[in-house]
C-alpha positions as CSV (number, residue, x, y, z in Angstrom):
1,X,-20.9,-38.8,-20.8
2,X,-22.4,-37.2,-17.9
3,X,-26.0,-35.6,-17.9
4,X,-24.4,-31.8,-18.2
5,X,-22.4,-32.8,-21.3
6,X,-25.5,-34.5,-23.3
7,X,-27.0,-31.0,-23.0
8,X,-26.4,-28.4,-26.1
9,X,-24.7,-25.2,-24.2
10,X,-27.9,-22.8,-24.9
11,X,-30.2,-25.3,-23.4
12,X,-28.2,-26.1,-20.3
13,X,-30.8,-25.4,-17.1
14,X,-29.7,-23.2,-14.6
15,X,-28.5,-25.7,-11.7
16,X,-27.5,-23.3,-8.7
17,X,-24.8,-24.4,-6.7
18,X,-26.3,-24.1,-3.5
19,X,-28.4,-26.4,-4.9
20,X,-25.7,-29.0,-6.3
21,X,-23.7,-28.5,-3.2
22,X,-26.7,-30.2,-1.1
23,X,-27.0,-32.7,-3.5
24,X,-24.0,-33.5,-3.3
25,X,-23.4,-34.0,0.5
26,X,-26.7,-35.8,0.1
27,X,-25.6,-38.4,-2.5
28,X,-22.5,-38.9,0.0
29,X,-24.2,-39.1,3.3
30,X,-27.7,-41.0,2.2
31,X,-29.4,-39.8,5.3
32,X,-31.4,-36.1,5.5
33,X,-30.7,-35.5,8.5
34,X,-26.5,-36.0,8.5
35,X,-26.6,-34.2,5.4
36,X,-28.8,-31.1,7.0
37,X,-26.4,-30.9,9.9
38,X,-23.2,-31.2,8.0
39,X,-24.4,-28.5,5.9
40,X,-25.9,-26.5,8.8
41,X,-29.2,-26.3,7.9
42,X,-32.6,-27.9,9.3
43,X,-34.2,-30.7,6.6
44,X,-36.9,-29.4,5.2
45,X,-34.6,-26.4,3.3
46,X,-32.5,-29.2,2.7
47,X,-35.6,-31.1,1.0
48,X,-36.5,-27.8,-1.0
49,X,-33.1,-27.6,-2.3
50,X,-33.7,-31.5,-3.5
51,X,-37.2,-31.0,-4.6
52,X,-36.0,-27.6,-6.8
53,X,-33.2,-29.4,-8.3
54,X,-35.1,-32.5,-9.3
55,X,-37.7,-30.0,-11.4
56,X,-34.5,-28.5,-13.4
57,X,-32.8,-32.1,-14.2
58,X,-36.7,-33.5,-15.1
59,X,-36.2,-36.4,-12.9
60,X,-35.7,-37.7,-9.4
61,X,-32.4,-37.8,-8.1
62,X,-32.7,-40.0,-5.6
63,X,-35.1,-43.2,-3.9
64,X,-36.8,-42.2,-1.2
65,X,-38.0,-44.8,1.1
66,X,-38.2,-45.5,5.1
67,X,-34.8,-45.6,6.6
68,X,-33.5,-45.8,3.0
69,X,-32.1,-43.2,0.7
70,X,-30.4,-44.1,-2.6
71,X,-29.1,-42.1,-5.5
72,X,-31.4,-42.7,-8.8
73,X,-29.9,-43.7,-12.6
74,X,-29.9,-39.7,-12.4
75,X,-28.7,-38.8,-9.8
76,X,-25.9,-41.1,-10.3
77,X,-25.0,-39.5,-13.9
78,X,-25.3,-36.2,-12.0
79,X,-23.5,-36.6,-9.3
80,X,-19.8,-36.5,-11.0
81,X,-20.7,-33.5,-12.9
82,X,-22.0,-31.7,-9.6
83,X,-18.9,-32.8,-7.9
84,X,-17.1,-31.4,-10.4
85,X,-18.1,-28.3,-10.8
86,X,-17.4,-27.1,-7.0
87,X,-14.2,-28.5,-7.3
88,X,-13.7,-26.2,-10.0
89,X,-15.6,-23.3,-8.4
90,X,-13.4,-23.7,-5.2
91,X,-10.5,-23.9,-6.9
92,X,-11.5,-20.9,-8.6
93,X,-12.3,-19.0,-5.3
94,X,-8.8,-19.9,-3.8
95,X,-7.1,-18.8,-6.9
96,X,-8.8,-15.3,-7.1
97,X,-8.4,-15.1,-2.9
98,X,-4.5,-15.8,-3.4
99,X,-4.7,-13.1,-6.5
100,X,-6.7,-10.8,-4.5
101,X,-4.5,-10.8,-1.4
102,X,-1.0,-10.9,-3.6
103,X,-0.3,-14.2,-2.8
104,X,-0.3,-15.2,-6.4
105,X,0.2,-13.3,-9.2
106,X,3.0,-11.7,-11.3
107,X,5.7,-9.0,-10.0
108,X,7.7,-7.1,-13.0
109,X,10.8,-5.6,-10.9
110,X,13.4,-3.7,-13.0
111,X,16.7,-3.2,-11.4
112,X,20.1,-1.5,-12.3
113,X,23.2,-3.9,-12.7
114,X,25.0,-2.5,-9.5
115,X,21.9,-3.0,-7.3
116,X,22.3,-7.1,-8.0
117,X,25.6,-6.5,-6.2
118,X,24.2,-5.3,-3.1
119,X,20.3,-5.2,-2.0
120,X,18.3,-7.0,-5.1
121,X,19.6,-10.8,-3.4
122,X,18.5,-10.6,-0.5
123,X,15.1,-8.7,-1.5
124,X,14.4,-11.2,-4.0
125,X,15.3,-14.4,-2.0
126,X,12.9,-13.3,1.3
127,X,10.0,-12.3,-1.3
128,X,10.5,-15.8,-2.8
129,X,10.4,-17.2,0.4
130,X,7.2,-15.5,1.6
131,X,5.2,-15.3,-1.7
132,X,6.3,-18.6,-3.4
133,X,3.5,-18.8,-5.6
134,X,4.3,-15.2,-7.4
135,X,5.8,-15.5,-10.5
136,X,8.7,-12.8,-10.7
137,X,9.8,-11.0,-13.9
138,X,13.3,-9.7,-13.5
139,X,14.6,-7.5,-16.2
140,X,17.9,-5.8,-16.0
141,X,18.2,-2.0,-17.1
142,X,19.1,1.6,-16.2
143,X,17.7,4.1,-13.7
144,X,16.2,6.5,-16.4
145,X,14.5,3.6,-18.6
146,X,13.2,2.2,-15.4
147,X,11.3,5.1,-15.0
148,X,10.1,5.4,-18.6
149,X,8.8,1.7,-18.0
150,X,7.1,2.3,-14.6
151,X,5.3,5.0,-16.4
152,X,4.2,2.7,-19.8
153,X,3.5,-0.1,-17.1
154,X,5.6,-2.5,-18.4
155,X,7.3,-2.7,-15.3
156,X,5.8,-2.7,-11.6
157,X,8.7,-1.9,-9.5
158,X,12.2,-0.5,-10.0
159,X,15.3,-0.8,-8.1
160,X,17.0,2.1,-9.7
161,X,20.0,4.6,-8.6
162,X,19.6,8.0,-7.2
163,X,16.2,8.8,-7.5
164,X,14.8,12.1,-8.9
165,X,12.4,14.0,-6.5
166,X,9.0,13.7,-6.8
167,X,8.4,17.3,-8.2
168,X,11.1,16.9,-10.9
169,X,9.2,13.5,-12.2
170,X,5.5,14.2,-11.3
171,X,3.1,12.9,-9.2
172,X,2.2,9.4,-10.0
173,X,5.5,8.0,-9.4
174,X,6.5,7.0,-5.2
175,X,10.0,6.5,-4.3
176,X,11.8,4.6,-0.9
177,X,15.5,4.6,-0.2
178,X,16.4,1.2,1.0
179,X,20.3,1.8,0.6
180,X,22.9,4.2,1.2
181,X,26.4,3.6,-0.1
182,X,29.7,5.0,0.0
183,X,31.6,6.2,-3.1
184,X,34.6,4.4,-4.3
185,X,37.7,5.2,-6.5
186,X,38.0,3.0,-9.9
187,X,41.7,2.7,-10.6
188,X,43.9,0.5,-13.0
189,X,45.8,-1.8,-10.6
190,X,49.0,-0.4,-11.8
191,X,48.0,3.0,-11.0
192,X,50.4,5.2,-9.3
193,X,47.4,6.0,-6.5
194,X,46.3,2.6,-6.0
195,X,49.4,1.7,-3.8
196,X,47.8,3.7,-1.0
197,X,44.2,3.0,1.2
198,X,42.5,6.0,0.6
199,X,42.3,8.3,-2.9
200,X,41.6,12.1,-2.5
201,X,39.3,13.3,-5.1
202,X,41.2,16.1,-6.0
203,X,44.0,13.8,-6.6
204,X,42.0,12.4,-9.5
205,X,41.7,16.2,-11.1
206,X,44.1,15.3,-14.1
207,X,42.9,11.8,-14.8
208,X,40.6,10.8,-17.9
209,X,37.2,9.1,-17.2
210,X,35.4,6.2,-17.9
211,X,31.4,6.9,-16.6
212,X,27.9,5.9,-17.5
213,X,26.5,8.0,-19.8
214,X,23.8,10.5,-18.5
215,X,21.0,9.5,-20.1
216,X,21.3,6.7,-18.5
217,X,21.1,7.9,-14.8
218,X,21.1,11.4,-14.7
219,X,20.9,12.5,-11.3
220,X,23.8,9.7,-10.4
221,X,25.7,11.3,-13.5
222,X,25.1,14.5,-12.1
223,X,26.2,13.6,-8.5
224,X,29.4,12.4,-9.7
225,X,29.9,15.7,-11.4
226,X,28.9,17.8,-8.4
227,X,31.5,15.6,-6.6
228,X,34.1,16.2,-8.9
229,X,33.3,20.1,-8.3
230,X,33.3,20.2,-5.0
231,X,36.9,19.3,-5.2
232,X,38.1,22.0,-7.7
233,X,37.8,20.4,-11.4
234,X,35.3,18.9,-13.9
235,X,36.2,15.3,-15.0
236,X,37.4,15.0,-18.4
237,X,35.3,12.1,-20.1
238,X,37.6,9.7,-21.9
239,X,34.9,7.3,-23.0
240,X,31.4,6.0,-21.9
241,X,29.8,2.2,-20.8
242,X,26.5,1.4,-19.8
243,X,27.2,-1.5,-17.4
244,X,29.7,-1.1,-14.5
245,X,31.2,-4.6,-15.9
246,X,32.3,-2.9,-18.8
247,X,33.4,0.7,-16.9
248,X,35.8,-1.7,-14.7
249,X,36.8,-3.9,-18.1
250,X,37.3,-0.3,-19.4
251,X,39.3,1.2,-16.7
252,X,41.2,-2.1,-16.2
253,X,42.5,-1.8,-20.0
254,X,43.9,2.0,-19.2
255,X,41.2,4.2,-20.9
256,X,41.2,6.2,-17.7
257,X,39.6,6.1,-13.8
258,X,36.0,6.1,-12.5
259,X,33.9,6.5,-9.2
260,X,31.2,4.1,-8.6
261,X,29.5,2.7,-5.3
262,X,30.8,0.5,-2.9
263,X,28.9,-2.3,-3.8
264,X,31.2,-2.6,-6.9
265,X,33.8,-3.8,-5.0
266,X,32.0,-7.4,-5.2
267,X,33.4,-7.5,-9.4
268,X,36.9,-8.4,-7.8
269,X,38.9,-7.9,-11.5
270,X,42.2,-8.6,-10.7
271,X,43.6,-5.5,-13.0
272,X,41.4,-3.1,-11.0
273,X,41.5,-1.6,-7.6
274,X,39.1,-0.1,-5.7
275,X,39.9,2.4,-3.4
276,X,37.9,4.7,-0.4
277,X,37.5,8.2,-1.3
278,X,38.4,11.1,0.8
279,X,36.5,13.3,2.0
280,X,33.6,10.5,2.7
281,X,30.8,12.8,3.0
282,X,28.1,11.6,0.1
283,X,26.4,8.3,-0.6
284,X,24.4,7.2,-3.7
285,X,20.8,6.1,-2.8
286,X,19.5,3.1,-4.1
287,X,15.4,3.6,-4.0
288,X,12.9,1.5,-4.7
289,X,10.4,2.9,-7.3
290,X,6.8,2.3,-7.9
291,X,3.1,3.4,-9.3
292,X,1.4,5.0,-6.5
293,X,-1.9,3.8,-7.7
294,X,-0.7,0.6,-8.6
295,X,-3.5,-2.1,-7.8
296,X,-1.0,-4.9,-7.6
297,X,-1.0,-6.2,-3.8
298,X,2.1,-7.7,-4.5
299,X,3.8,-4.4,-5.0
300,X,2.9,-3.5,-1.3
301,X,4.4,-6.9,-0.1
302,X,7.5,-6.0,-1.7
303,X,7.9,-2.6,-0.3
304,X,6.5,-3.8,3.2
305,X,9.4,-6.5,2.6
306,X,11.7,-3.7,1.8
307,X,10.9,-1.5,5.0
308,X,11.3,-4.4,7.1
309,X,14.9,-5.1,6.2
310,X,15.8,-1.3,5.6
311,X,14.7,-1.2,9.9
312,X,16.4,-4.2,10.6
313,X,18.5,-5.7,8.0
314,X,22.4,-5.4,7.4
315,X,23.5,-1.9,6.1
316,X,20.3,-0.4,6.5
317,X,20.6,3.8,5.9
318,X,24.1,3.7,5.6
């Protein structure tokens, strides 16, 4: 038991740590005047800061006598407690530094399924690799629940699919494209059109659907739609999936055709083939999405991460 512990809580002294700290290098140097320049101060302050601490423990802390300096019965009982309490202050100070600066800390980043086919990897494995000690919180859902989440806080950060604009879903909300990708066809392997290269959308006009269901994406819902429109029909919905696994699973077993982006090419189902889509004009965004007062530093990290590889990394803007 140490002289700090043999105290009740309510009748602990005030010990300043300026004050244990000078102790300390005192009781591990022995001489005033190595322990006045290693702390950078002249002795007599350093004497003061002795003398004062002394009066709060009630006894002397340490023999003073020419060319010797020893620690006391108290000063050796103190000096562990001393010690460690600025180890726990520093370590305290370096945790709320690394906190502080986003270094540490926790990131909640919700993503839609096809986005862990193309960008979410790579963005996740760099911030990893920079920011080791922040604990990351992944959690898989839709574009439109992302959104719900980012604005109930249960999530910081979304990786979501065609983004509404920022007058349709308010002002707290901030948005950043960090993908562009091309529009594929979804066809049964057998499928008559799946023994060319390239589908024409208007080839598709007669064809059931498989799609996500709006609700859960609606501005990609809608997108498809428009593209379905601009080539002269409205797509007859044969039945409805929430995860692309399922819409390919779906279209595999002959419940109709779908379009989806590129990056859904990476499935590989053997009973499905994926074919380009002419005309090639429009690509499905993939945004990041995030609280614009959010007072999370590592948010920023991840979206300075983000613009870095969206100016430099492979299929950046495309």
């Amino acid at each position: 038991m140490d002289v700090l512990d043999s105290v009740a809580p309510a009748e602990r002294p005030e010990l300043p740590l300026p004050q244990l700290h000078a102790f300390s290098v005192l009781a591990d140097e022995l001489h005033f005047g190595r322990a006045a320049a290693r702390l950078g101060i002249a002795q007599p302050p350093l004497s003061q800061q002795i003398r004062r601490l002394e009066e709060k423990v009630g006894h002397a802390l340490f023999v003073r006598e020419p060319g010797r300096v020893a620690l006391t019965a108290a000063g050796r009982e103190l000096l562990p407690a001393a010690q460690r309490a600025l180890s726990v202050l520093s370590a305290g100070l370096e945790a709320a530094r690394a906190a502080g600066s986003g270094r540490s800390g926790r990131l909640r980043i919700g993503f839609a399924a096809s986005v862990a086919l193309t960008v979410l990897p790579g963005l996740l494995r760099t911030f990893r690799e920079r920011f080791p000690a922040v604990r990351l919180d992944i959690r898989e859902m839709t574009s439109a629940p992302q959104l719900a989440a980012l604005r109930e806080q249960n999530i910081d950060v979304g990786l979501l699919r065609e983004p509404p604009t920022a007058a349709a879903d308010g002002p707290e909300l901030g948005f950043r494209t960090v993908l562009r990708e091309r529009f594929v066809a979804v066809l049964p392997a057998a499928h008559p059109l799946a023994a060319g290269r390239v589908v024409t959308l208007d080839a598709l006009a007669g064809e059931p659907f498989v799609l996500l269901p709006r609700a859960a994406g609606p501005q990609f819902h809608d997108q498809i739609v428009a593209l379905c429109g601009a080539a002269g029909f409205v797509p007859r919905v044969a039945q409805h999936a929430v995860e692309w696994q399922t819409v390919c699973a779906l279209v595999e077993a002959g419940f109709g055709v779908s379009l989806a982006p590129a990056g859904v090419r990476r499935m590989r189902l053997r009973g499905v083939a994926f074919r380009a889509l002419a005309p090639d004009t429009v690509r499905t965004r993939v945004a990041l999405a995030w609280r614009l007062a959010d007072p999370n530093p590592a948010v920023a990290h991840l979206l300075a991460l983000a613009g870095e590889r969206g100016r430099g990394g492979p299929g950046a803007g495309r």
